[in-house]
N, C-alpha and C positions, 0 to 999 in steps of 0.2 A: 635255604641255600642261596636266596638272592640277595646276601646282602655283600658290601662291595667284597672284594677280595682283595689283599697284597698281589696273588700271583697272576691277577690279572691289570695292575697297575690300577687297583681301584676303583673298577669299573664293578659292576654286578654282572653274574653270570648272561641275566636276561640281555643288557646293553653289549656284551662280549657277542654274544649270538644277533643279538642286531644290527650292529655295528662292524665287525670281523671277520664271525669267523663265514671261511670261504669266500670274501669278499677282499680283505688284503692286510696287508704284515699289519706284526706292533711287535714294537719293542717295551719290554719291561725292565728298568734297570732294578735292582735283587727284589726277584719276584719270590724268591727263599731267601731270605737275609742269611749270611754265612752261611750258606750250603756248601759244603766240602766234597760234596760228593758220596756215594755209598761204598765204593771200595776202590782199593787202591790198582796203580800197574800192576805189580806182581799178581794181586789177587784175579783181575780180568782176564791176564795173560796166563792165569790159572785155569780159567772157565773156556778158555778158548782152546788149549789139551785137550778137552774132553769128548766126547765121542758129541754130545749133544749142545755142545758150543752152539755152534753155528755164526763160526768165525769167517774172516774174510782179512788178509794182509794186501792192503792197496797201495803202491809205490811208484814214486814219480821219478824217472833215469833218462837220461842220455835222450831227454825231452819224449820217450813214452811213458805211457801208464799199460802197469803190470795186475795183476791180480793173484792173488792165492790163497785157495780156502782150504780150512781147515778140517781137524783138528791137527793142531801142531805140537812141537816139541822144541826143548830147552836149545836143540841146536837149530832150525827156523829163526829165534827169535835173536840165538848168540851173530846171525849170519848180516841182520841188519844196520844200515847203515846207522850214521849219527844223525842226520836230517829226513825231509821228507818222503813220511811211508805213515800209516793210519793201521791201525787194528780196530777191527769193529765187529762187534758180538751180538747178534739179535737172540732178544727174547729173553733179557736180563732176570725181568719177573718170574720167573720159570725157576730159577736158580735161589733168588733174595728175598724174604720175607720181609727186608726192607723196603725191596722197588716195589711190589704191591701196595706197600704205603705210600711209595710218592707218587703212584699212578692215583691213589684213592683220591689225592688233590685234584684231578678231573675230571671227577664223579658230575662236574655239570656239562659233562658230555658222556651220549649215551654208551653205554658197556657195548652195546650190539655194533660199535662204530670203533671202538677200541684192537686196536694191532699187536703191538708189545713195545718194550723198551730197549730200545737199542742202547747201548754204551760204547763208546770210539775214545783211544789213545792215541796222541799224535806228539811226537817232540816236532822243536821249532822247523816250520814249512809243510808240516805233513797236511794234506787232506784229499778230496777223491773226486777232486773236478768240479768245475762250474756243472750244472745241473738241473732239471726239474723235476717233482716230485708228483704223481698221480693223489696223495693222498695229504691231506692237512698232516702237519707236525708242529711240537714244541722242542725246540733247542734249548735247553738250558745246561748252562756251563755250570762243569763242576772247577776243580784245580784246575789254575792254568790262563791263559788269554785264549782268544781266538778271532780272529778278524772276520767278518762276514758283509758279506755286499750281496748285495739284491737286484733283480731288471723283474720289468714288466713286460720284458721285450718279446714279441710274436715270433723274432726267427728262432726257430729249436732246430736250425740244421747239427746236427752231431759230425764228431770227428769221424773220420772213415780208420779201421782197421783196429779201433780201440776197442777193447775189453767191457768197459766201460760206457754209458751214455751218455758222454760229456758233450756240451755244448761245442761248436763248433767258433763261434763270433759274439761271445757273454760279450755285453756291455753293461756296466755296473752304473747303476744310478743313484743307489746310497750303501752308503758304507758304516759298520760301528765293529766298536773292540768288544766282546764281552768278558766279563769276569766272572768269578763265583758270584752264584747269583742271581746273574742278570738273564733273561728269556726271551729270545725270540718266535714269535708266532709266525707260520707263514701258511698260509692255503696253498692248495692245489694250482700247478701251474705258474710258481715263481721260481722265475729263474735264480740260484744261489751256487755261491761257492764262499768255502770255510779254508781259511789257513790257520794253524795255530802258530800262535806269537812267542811261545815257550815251551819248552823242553818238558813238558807235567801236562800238558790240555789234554784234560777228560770232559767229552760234552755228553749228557743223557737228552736222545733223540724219543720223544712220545710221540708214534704213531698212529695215526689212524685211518684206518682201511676204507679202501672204495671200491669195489666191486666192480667191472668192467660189466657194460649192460650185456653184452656176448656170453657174459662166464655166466651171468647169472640166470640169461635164458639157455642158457647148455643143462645147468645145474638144475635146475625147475624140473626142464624136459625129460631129465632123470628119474627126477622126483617122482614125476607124475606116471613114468615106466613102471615104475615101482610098487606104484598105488591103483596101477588100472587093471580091472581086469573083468575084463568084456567077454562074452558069451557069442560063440557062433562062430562058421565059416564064411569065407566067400563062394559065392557060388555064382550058377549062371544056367538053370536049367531052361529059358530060353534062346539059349546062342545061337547066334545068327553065322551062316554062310557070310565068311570075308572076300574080300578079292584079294588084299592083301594078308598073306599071316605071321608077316612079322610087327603088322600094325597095332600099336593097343589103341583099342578101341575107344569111343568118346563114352558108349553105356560102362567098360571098364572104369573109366576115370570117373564117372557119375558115381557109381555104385560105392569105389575106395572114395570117394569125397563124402560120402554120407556115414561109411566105418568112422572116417578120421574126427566128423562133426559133431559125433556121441564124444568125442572127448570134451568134457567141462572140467572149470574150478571156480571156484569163490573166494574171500575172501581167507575164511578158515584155513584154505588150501593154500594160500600163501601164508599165510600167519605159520601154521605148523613146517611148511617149510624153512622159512625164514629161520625158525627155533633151531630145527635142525642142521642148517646150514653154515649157521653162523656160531654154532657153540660145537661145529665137528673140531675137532683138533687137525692138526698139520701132520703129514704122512710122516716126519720125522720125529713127532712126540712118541715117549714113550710110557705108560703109568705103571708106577711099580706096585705089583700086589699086596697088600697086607697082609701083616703075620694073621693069623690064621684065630679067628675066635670064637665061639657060639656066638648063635643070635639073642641070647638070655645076658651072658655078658658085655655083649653089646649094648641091650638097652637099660643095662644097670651104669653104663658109663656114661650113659647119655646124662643121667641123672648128676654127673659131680662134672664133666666138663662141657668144654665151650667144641659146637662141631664147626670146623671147616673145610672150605674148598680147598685142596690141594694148590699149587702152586700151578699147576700147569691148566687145571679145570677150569672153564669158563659155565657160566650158565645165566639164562637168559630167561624170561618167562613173557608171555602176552596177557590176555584178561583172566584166564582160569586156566594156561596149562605151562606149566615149569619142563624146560631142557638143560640137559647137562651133557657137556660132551658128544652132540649128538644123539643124543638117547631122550626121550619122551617119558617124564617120569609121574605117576600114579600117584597124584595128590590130592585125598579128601578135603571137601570144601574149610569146615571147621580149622585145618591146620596152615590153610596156605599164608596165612600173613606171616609164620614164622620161615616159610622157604621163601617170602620175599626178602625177609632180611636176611637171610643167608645168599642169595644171590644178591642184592643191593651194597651189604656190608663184606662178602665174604664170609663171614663168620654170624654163627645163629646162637645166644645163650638157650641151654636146653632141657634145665631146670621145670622148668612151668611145659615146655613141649612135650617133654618125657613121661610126666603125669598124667597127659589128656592125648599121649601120643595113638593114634589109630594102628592097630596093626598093618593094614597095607603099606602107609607111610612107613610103620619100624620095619618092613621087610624090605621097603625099597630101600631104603636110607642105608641098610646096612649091606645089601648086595652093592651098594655104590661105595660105603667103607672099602669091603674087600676090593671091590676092580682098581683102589689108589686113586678113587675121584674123591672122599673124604676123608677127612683127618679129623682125630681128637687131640683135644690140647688142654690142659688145665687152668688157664686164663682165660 
């Protein structure tokens, strides 16, 4: 994996990570030679009807910015102007067995760090404000131009009454056109704003996630609700005459400060968090069940195809334990290098698995068929 890349402008993944990333932009000019992009308007503005889109119509008027989310319909889209307005649809991947492959191109950054692919239409002027972004991204253009300009600038005051968290005072200190193609990197914390230069600018947005250290000690303290579960009351059979009895007492505070200091964790205890955490799905995914099959059928199919994660599944694994989806999944030592390749690649050939497969593994494997976290494929 270190050796240079096109799509990083020739550098090696290791010098990308030393040199970049979260540290500051680079341009690549066709970081995909003739990338065309994956699908076209009509088909985006298809995916954005849908219940599970997770569309968003941004339009600049009578010098505001509006907003409107979807899912839309054919009269929405009949209602727009001919200039500046943006359609943008997260979570491409979810949808494309394409865009899973062009994410697979930044397999030298880790899955556990990976967001989704956003996809944005814009005719000539559209886009959705100067801005800054919490979380590293790559722009890369599909059909179309788009002009983008960059600041390193410290003021992030925002406009007042806007929809939107656009910069208030963007000062642009460099500027480029991109084409099919061509990729923009930029870490966390640059200030950017995108105009498209033509009537066709589709840009694919790869995100990646950053966790607010708030949410993730929110999240934790969850966690750890969850997982405690301590013995015994409080009590107080020598309590003492107060003068005050609305006072709590300092032996109270003592006593609950010693309940609270039995709470521990380690290491493990974030590792399996982390697993769980980061491979839960978004409150608006939804997995569609599978037709319905014996577990004998099951693993006679293991034997003639290729199994994969669904389109929507993430999963993640530490030294010896595999999550999917949130869920903590029962893998004997003997089998786990093939469920590392099914979560590294997506997809696991199952052949040689199916032969030496453990049954715990074929009954997990196939509870996780039915729930719509795995798919069979013949390739």
């Amino acid at each position: 994996m270190n050796k240079p890349l096109q799509l990083l402008n020739n550098l090696t993944p290791a010098q990308f990570l030393g040199e970049y990333w979260q540290k500051k932009p680079l341009l690549i000019r066709q970081a995909i030679p003739n990338f065309k992009g994956l699908l076209d308007a009509n088909e985006l503005a298809g995916l954005a009807c849908e219940e599970e889109g997770q569309s968003r119509i941004v339009q600049f008027k009578k010098s505001k910015w509006s907003v409107k989310k979807g899912p839309f319909d054919d009269a929405d889209f009949a209602k727009l102007p001919k200039k500046n307005w943006t359609l943008l649809v997260q979570s491409v991947n979810h949808h494309l067995p394409e865009a899973t492959d062009l994410l697979s191109l930044f397999n030298f950054i880790p899955h556990a760090r990976l967001d989704d692919l956003m996809v944005s239409y814009a005719p000539e002027g559209g886009g959705v404000g100067a801005h800054v972004d919490s979380y590293d991204v790559f722009l890369l253009q599909g059909s179309g131009k788009r002009n983008w300009k960059i600041s390193t600038q410290t003021d992030l005051s925002l406009l007042e009454d806007a929809p939107l968290r656009i910069l208030k005072n963007f000062k642009p200190e460099q500027e480029w056109v991109l084409e099919a193609g061509d990729m923009l990197y930029l870490p966390p914390q640059i200030a950017h704003f995108g105009i498209s230069e033509s009537d066709d600018c589709m840009t694919y947005s790869i995100g990646f996630r950053a966790p607010k250290t708030q949410e993730l000690m929110h999240e934790f303290l969850s966690y750890l609700q969850d997982n405690i579960n301590e013995e015994g009351l409080y009590s107080d059979p020598h309590l003492n005459l107060q003068n005050h009895p609305s006072e709590i007492s300092d032996k109270m505070i003592e006593q609950v400060n010693a309940m609270l200091n039995k709470i521990t964790w380690d290491k493990n205890s974030v590792a399996d968090f982390l697993g769980k955490y980061l491979t839960e799905p978004k409150l608006d995914i939804v997995f569609e069940p599978a037709r319905k099959i014996s577990k004998s059928e099951f693993t006679k199919q293991l034997a003639k195809k290729t199994l994969r994660l669904s389109l929507k599944s993430q999963m993640l694994f530490t030294h010896n334990h595999f999550y999917l989806n949130g869920e903590k999944l029962t893998v004997p030592d003997a089998q786990m290098r093939w469920l590392r390749d099914l979560a590294d690649k997506r997809y696991c050939k199952t052949p040689a698995l199916q032969a030496n497969i453990h049954a715990v593994l074929a009954e997990t494997l196939f509870e996780c068929y039915l729930s719509g976290f795995l798919m069979l494929s013949k390739d």
